[in-house]
Gaussian input, Z-matrix of N, CA and C with variables (Angstrom, degrees):
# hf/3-21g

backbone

0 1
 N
 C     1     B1
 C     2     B2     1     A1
 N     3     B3     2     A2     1     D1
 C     4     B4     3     A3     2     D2
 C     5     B5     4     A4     3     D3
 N     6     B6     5     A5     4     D4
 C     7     B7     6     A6     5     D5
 C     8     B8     7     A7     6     D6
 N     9     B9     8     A8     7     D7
 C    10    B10     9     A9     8     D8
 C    11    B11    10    A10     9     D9
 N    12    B12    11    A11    10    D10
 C    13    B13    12    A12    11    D11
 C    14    B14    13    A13    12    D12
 N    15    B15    14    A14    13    D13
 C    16    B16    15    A15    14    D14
 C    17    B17    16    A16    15    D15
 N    18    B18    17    A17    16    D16
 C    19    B19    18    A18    17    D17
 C    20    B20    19    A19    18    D18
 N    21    B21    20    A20    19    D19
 C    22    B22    21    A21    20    D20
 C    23    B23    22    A22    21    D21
 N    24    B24    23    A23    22    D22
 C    25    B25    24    A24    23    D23
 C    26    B26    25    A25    24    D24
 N    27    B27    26    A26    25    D25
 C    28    B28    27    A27    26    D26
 C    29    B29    28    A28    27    D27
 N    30    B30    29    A29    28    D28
 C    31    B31    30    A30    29    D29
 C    32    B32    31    A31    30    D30
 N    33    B33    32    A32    31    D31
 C    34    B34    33    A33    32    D32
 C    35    B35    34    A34    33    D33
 N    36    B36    35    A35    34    D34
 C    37    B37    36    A36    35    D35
 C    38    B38    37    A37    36    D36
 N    39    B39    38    A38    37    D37
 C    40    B40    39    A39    38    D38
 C    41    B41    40    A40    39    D39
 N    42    B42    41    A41    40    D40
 C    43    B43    42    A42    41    D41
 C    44    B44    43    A43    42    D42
 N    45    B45    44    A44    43    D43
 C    46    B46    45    A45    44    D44
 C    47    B47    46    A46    45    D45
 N    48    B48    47    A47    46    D46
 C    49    B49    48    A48    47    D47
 C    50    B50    49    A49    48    D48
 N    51    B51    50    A50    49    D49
 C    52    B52    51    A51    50    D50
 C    53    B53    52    A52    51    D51
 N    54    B54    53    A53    52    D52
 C    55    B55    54    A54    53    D53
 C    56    B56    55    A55    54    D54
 N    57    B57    56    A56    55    D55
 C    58    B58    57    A57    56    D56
 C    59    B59    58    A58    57    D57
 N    60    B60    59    A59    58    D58
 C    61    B61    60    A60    59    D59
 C    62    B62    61    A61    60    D60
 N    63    B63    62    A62    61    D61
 C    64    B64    63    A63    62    D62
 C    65    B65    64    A64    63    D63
 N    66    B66    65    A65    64    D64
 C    67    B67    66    A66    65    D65
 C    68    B68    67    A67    66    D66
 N    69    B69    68    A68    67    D67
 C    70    B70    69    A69    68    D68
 C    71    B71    70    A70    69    D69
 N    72    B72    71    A71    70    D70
 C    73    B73    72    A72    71    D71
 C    74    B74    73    A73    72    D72
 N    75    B75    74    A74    73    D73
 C    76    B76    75    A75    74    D74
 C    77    B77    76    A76    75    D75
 N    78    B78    77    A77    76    D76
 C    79    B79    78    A78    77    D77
 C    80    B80    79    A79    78    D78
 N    81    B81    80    A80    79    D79
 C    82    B82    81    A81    80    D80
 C    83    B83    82    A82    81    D81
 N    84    B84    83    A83    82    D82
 C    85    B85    84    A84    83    D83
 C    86    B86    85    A85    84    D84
 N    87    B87    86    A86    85    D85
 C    88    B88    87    A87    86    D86
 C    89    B89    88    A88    87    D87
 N    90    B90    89    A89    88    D88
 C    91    B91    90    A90    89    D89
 C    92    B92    91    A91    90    D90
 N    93    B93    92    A92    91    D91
 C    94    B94    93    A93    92    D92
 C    95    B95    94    A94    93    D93
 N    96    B96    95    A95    94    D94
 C    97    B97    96    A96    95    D95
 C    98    B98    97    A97    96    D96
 N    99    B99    98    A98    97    D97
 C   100   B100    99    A99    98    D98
 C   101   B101   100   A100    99    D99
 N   102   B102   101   A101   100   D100
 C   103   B103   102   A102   101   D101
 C   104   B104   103   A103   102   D102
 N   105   B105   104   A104   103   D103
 C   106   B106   105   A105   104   D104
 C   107   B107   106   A106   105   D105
 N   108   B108   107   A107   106   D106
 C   109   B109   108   A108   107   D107
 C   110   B110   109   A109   108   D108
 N   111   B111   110   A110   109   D109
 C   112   B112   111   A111   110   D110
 C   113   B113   112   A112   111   D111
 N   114   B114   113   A113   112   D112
 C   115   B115   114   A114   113   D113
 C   116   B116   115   A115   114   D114
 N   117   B117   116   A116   115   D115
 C   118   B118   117   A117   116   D116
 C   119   B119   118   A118   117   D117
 N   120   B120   119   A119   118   D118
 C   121   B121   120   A120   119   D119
 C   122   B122   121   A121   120   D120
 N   123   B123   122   A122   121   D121
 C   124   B124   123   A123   122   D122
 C   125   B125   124   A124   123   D123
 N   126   B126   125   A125   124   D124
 C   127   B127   126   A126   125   D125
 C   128   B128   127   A127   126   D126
 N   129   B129   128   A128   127   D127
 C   130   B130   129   A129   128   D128
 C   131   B131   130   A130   129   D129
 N   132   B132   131   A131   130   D130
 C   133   B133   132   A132   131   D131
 C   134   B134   133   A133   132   D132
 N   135   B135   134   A134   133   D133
 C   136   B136   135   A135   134   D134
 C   137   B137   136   A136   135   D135
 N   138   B138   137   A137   136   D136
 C   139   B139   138   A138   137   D137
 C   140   B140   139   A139   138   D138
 N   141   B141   140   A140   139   D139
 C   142   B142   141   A141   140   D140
 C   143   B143   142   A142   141   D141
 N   144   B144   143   A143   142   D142
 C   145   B145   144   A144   143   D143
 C   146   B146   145   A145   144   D144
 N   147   B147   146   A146   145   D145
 C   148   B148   147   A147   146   D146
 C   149   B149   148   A148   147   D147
 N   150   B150   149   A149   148   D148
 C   151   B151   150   A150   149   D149
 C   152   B152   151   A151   150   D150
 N   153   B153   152   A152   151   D151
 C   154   B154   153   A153   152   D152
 C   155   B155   154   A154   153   D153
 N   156   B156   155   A155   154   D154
 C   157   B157   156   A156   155   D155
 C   158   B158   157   A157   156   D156
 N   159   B159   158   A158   157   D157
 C   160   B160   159   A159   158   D158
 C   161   B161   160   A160   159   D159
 N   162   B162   161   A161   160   D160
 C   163   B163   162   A162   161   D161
 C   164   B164   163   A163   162   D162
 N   165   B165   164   A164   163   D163
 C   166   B166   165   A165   164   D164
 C   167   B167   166   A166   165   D165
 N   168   B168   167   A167   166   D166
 C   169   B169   168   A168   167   D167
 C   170   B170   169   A169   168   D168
 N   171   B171   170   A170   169   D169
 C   172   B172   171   A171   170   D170
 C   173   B173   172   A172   171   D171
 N   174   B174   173   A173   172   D172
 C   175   B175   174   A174   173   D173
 C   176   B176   175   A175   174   D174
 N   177   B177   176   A176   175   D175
 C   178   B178   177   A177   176   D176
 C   179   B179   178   A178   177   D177
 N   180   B180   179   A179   178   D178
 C   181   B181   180   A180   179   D179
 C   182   B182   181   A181   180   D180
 N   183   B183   182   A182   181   D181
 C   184   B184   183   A183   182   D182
 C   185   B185   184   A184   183   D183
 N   186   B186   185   A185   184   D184
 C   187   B187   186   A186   185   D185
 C   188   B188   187   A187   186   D186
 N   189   B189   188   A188   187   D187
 C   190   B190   189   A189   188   D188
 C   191   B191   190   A190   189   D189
 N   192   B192   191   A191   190   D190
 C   193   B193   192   A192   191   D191
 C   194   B194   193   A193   192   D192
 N   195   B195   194   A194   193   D193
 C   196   B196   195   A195   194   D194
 C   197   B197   196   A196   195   D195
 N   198   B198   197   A197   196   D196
 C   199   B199   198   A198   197   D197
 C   200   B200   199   A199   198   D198
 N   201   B201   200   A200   199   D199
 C   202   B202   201   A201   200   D200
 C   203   B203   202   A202   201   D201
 N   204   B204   203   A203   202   D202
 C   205   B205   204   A204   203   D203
 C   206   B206   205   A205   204   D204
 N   207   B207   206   A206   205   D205
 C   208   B208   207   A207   206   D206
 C   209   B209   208   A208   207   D207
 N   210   B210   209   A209   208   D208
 C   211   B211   210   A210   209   D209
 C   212   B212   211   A211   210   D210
 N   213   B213   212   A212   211   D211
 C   214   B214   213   A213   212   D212
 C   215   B215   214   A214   213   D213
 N   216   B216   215   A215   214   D214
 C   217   B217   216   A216   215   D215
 C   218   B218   217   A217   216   D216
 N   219   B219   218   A218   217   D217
 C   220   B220   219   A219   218   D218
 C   221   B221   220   A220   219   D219
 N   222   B222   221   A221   220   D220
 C   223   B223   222   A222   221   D221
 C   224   B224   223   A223   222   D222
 N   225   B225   224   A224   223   D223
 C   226   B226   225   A225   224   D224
 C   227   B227   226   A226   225   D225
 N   228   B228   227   A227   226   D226
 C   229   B229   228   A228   227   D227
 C   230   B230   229   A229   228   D228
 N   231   B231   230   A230   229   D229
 C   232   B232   231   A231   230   D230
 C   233   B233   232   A232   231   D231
 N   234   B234   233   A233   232   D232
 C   235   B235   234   A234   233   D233
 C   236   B236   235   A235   234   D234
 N   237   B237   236   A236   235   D235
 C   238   B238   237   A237   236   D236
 C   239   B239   238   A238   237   D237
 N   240   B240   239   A239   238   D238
 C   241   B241   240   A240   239   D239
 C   242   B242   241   A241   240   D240
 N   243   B243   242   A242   241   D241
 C   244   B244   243   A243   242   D242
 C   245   B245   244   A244   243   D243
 N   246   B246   245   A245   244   D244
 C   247   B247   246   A246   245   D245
 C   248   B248   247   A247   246   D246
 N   249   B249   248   A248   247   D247
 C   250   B250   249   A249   248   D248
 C   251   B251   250   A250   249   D249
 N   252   B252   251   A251   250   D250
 C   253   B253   252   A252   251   D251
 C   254   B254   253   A253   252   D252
 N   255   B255   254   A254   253   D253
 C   256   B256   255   A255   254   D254
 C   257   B257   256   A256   255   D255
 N   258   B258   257   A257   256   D256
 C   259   B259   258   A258   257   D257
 C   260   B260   259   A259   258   D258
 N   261   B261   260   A260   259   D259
 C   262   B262   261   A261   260   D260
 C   263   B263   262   A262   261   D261
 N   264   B264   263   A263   262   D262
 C   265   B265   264   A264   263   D263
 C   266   B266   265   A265   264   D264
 N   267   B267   266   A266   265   D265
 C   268   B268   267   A267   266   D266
 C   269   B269   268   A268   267   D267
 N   270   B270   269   A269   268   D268
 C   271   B271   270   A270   269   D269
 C   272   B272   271   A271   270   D270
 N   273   B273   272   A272   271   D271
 C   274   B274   273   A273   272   D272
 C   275   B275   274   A274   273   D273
 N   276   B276   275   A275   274   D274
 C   277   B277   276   A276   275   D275
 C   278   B278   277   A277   276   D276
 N   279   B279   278   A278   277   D277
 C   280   B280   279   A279   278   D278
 C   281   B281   280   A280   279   D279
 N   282   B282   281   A281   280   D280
 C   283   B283   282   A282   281   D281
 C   284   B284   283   A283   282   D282
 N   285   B285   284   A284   283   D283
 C   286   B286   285   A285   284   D284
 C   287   B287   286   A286   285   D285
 N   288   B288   287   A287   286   D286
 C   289   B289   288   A288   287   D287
 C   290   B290   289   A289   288   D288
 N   291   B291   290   A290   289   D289
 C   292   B292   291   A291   290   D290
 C   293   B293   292   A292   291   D291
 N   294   B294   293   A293   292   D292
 C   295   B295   294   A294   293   D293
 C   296   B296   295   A295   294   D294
 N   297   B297   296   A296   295   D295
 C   298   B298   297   A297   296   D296
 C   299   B299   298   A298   297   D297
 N   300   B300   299   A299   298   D298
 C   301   B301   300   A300   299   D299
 C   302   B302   301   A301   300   D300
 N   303   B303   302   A302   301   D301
 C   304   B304   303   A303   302   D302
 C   305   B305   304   A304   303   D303

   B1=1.4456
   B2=1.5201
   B3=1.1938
   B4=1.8095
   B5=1.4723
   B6=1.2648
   B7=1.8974
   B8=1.7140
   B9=1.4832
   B10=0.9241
   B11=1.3569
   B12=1.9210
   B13=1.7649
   B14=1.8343
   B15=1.3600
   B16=1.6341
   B17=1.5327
   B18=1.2587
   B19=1.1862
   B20=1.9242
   B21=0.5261
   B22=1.5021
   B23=1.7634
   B24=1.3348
   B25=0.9581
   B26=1.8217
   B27=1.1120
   B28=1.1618
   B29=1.8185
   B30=1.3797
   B31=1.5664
   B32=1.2170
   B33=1.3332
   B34=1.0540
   B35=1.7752
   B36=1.4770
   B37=1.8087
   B38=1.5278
   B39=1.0677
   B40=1.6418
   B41=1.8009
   B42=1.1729
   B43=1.4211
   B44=1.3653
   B45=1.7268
   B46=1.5224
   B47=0.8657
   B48=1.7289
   B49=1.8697
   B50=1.4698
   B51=1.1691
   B52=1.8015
   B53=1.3383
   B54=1.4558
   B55=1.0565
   B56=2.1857
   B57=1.1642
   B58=1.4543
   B59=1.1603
   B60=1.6079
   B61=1.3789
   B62=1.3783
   B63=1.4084
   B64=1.8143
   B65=1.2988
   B66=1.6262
   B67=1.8329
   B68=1.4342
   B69=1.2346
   B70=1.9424
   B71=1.9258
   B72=0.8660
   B73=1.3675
   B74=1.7678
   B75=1.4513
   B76=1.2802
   B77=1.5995
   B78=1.1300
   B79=1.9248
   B80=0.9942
   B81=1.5345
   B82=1.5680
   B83=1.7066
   B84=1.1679
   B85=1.1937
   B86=1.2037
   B87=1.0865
   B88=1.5348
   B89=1.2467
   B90=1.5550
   B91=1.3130
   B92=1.9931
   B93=1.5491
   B94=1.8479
   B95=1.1766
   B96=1.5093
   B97=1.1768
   B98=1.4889
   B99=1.8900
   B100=1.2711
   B101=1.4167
   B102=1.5466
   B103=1.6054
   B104=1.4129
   B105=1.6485
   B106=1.5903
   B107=1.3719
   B108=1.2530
   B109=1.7496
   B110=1.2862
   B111=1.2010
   B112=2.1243
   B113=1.1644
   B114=1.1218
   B115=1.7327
   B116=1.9340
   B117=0.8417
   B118=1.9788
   B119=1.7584
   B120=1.4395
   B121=2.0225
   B122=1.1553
   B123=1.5861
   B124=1.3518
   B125=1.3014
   B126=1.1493
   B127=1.8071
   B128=1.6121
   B129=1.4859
   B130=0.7161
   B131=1.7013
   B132=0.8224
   B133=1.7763
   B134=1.2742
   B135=1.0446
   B136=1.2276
   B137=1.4742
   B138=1.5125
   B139=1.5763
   B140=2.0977
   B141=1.4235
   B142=1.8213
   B143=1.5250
   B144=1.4768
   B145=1.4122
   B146=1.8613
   B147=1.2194
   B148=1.7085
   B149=0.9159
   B150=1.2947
   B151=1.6775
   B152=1.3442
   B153=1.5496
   B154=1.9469
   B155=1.7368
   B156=1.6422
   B157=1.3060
   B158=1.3093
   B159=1.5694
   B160=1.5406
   B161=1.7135
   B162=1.3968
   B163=1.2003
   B164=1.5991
   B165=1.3486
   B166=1.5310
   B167=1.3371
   B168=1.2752
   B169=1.5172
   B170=1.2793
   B171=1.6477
   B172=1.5068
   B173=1.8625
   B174=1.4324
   B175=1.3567
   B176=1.9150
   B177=1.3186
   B178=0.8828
   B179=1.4363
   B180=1.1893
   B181=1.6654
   B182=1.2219
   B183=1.5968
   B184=1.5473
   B185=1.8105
   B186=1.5617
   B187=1.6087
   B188=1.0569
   B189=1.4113
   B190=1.4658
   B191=1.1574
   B192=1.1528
   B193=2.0172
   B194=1.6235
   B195=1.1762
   B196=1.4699
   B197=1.6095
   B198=1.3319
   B199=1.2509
   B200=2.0821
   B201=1.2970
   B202=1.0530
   B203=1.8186
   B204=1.2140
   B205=1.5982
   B206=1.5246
   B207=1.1660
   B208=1.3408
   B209=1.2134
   B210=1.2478
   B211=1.4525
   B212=2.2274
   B213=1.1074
   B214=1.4034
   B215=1.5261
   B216=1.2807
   B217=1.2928
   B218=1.9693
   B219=1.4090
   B220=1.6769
   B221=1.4152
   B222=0.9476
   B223=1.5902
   B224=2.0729
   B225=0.9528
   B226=1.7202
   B227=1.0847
   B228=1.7449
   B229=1.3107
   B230=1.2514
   B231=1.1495
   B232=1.5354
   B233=1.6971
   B234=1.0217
   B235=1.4658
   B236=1.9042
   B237=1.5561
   B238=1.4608
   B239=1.1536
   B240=1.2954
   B241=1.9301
   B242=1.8695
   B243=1.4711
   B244=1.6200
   B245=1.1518
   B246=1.4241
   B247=1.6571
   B248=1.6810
   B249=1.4079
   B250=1.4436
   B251=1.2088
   B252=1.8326
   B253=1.7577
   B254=1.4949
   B255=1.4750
   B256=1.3958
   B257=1.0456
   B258=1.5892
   B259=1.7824
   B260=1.0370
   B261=1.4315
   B262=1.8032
   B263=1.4591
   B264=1.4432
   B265=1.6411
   B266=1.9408
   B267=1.5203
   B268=1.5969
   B269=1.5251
   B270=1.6466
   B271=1.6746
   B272=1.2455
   B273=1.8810
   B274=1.2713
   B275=1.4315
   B276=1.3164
   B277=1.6362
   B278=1.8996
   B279=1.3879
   B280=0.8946
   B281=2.1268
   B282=1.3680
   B283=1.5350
   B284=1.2418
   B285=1.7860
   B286=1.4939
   B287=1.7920
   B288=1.2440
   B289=1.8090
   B290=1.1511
   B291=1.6430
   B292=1.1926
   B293=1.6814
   B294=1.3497
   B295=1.6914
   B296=1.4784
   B297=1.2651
   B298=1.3067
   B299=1.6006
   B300=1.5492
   B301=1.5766
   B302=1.6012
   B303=1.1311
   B304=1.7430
   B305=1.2955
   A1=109.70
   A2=113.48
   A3=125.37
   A4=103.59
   A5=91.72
   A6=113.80
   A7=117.51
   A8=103.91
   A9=81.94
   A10=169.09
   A11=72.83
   A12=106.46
   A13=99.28
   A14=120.84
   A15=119.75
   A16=110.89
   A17=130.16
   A18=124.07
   A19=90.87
   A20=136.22
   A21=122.33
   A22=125.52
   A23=106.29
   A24=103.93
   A25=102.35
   A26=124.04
   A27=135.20
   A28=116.82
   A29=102.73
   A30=102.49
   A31=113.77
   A32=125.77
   A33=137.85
   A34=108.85
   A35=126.61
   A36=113.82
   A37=72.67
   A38=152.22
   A39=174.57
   A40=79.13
   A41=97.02
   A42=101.82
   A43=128.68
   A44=114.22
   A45=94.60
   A46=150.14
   A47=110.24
   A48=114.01
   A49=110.85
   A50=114.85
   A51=106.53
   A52=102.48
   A53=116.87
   A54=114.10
   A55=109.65
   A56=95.26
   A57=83.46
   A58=158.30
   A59=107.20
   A60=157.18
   A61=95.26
   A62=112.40
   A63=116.55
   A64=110.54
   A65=116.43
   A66=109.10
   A67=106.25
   A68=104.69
   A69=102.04
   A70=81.41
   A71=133.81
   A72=130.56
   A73=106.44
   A74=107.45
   A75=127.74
   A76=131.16
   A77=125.81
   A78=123.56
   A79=100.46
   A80=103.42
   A81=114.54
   A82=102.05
   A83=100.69
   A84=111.62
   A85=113.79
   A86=147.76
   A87=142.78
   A88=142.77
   A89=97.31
   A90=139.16
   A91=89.47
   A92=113.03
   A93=108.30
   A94=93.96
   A95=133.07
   A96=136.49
   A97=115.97
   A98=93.02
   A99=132.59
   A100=95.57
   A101=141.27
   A102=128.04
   A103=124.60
   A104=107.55
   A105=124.32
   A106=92.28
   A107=120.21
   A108=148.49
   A109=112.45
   A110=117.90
   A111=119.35
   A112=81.93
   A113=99.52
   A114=120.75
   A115=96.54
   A116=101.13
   A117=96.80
   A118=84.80
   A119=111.95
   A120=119.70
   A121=108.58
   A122=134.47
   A123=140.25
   A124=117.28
   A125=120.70
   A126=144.43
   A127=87.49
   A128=135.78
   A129=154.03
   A130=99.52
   A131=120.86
   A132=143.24
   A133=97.97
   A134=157.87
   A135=153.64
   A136=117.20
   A137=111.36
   A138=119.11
   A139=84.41
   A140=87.52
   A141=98.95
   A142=119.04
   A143=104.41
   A144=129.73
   A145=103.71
   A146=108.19
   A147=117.68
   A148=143.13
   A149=119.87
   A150=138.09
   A151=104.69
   A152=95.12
   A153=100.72
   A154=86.68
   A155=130.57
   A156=121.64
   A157=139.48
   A158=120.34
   A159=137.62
   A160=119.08
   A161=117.55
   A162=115.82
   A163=103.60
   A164=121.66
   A165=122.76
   A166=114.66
   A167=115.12
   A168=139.62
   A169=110.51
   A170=112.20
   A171=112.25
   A172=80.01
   A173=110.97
   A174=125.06
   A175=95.49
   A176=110.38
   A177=136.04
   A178=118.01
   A179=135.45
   A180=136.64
   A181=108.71
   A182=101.50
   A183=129.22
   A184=84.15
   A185=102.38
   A186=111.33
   A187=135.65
   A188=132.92
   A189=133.76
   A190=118.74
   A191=113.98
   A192=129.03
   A193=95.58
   A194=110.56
   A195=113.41
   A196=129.25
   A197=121.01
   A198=117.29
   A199=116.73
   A200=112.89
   A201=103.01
   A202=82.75
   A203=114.05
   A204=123.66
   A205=116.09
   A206=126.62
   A207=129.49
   A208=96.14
   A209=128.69
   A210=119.53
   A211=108.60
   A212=111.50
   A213=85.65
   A214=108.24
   A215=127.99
   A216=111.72
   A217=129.21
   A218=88.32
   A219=112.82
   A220=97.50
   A221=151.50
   A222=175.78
   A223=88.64
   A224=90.33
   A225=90.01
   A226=121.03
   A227=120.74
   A228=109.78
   A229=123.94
   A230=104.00
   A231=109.35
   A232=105.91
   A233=105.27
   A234=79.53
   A235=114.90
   A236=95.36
   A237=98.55
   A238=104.36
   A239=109.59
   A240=101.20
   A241=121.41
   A242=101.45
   A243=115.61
   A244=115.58
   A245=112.06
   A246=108.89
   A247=149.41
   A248=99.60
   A249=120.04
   A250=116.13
   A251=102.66
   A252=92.11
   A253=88.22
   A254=119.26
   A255=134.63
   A256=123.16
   A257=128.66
   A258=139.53
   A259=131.36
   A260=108.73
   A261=108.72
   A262=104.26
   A263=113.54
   A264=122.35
   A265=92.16
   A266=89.47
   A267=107.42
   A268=112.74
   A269=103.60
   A270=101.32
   A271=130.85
   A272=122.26
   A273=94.30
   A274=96.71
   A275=134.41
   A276=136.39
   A277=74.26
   A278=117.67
   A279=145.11
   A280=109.25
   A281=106.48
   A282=136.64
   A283=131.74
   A284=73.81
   A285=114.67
   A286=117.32
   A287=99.68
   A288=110.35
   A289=119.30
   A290=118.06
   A291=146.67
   A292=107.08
   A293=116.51
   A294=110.00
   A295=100.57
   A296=129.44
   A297=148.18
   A298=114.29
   A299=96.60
   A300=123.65
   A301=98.04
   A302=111.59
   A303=125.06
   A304=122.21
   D1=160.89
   D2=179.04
   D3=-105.32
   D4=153.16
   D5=169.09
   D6=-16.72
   D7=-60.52
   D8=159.84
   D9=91.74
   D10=177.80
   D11=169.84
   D12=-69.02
   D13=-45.19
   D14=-175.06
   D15=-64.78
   D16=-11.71
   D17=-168.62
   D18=-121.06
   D19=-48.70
   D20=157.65
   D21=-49.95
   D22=-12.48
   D23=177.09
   D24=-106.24
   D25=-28.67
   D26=166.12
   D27=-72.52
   D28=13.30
   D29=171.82
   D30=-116.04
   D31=24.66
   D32=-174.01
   D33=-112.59
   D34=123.23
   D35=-171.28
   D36=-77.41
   D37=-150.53
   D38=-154.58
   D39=45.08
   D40=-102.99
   D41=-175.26
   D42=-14.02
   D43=-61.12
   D44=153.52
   D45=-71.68
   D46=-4.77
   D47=158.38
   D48=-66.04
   D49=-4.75
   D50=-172.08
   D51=-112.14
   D52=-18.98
   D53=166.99
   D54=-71.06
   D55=-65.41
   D56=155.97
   D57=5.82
   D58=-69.19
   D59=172.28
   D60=-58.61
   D61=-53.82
   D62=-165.32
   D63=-81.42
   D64=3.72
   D65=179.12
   D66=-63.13
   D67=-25.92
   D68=-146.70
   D69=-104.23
   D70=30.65
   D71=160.38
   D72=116.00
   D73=175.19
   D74=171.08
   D75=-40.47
   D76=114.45
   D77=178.93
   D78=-118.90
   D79=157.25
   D80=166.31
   D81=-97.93
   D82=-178.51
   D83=-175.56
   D84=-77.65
   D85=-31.02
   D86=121.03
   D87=18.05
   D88=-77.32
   D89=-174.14
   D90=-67.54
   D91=-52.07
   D92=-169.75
   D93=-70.35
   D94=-45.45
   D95=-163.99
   D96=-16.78
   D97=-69.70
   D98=-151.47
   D99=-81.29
   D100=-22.64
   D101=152.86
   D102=-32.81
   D103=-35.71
   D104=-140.72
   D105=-94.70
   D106=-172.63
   D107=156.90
   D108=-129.62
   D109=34.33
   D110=177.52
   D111=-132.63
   D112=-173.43
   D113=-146.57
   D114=-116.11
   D115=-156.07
   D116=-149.87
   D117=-94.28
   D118=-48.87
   D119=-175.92
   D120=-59.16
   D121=-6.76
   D122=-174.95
   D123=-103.49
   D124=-31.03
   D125=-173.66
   D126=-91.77
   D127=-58.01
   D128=-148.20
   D129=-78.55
   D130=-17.62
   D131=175.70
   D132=-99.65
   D133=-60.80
   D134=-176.66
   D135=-62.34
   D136=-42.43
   D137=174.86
   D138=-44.74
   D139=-76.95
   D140=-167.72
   D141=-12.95
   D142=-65.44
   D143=-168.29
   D144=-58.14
   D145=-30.85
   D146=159.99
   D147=-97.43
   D148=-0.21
   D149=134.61
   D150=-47.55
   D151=-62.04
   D152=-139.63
   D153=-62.04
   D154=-40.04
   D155=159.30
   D156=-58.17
   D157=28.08
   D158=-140.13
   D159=-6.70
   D160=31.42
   D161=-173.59
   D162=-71.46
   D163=-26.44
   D164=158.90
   D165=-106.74
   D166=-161.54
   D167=-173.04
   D168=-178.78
   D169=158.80
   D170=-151.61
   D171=-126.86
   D172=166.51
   D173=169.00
   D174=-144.92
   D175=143.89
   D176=172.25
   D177=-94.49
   D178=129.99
   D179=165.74
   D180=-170.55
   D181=117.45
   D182=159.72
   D183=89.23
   D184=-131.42
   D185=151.43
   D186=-87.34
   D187=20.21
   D188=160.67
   D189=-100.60
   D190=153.96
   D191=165.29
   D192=-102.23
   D193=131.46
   D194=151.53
   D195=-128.65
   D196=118.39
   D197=-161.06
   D198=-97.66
   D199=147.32
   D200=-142.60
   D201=-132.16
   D202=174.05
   D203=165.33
   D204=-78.87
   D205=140.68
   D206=161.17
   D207=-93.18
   D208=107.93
   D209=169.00
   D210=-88.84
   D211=-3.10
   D212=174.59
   D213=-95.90
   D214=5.81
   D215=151.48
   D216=-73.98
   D217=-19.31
   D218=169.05
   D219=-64.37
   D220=-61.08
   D221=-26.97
   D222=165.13
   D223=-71.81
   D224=178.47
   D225=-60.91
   D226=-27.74
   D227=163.64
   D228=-64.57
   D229=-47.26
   D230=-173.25
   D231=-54.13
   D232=-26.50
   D233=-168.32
   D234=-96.53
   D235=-1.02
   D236=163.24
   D237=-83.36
   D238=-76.29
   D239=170.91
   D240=0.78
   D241=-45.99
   D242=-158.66
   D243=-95.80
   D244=-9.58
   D245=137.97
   D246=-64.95
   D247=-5.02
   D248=177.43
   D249=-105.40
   D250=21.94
   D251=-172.33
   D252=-118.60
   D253=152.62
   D254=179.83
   D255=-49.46
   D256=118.26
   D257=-143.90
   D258=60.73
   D259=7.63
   D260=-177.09
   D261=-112.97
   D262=107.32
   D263=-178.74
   D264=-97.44
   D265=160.14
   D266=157.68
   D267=-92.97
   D268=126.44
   D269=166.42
   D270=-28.59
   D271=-26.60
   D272=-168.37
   D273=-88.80
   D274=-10.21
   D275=-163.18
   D276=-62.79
   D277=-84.27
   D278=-140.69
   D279=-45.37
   D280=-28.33
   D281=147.22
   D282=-12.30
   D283=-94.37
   D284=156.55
   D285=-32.75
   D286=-61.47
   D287=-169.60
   D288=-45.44
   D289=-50.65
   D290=-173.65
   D291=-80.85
   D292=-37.95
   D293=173.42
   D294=-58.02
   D295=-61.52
   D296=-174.06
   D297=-29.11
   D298=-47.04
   D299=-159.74
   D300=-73.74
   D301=-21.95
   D302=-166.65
   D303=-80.41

């Protein structure tokens, strides 16, 4: 998925409390449920909406789902993010400069 779907899905507080929730390891759907005060089709929409942004992933076993962090989509942000911070160019700017210079 693209920006985005992850940043629309990351504008949501629920979502980033569950994202949250998932630093310290793996939940089932259950387990987030029972943080909330909405009902199971509402949590259950939110799991979705953070899939479909692959910022998680689900595992299946026995009868449970348990949903977990994708952290290398975390990983990609950061490093777009980390071009907008002071002294940090992208190679191709940096390319560019020097073809120019020639």
């Amino acid at each position: 998925m693209g920006f985005p779907e992850t940043f629309k899905a990351l504008s949501d507080p629920v979502r980033r409390e569950i994202l949250t929730m998932l630093r310290s390891g793996r939940l089932s759907a259950g387990d987030i449920a029972s943080k909330f005060d909405m009902t199971g089709a509402t949590v259950s929409y939110h799991l979705k909406q953070l899939k479909k942004a692959d910022l998680i992933y689900e595992t299946k076993e026995k009868n449970f789902i348990y949903y977990s962090l994708n952290t290398s989509v975390f990983e990609e942000i950061m490093l777009w993010v980390s071009q907008f911070t002071p002294g940090n160019t992208e190679k191709g700017e940096s390319e560019n400069e020097e073809s120019q210079e020639e």
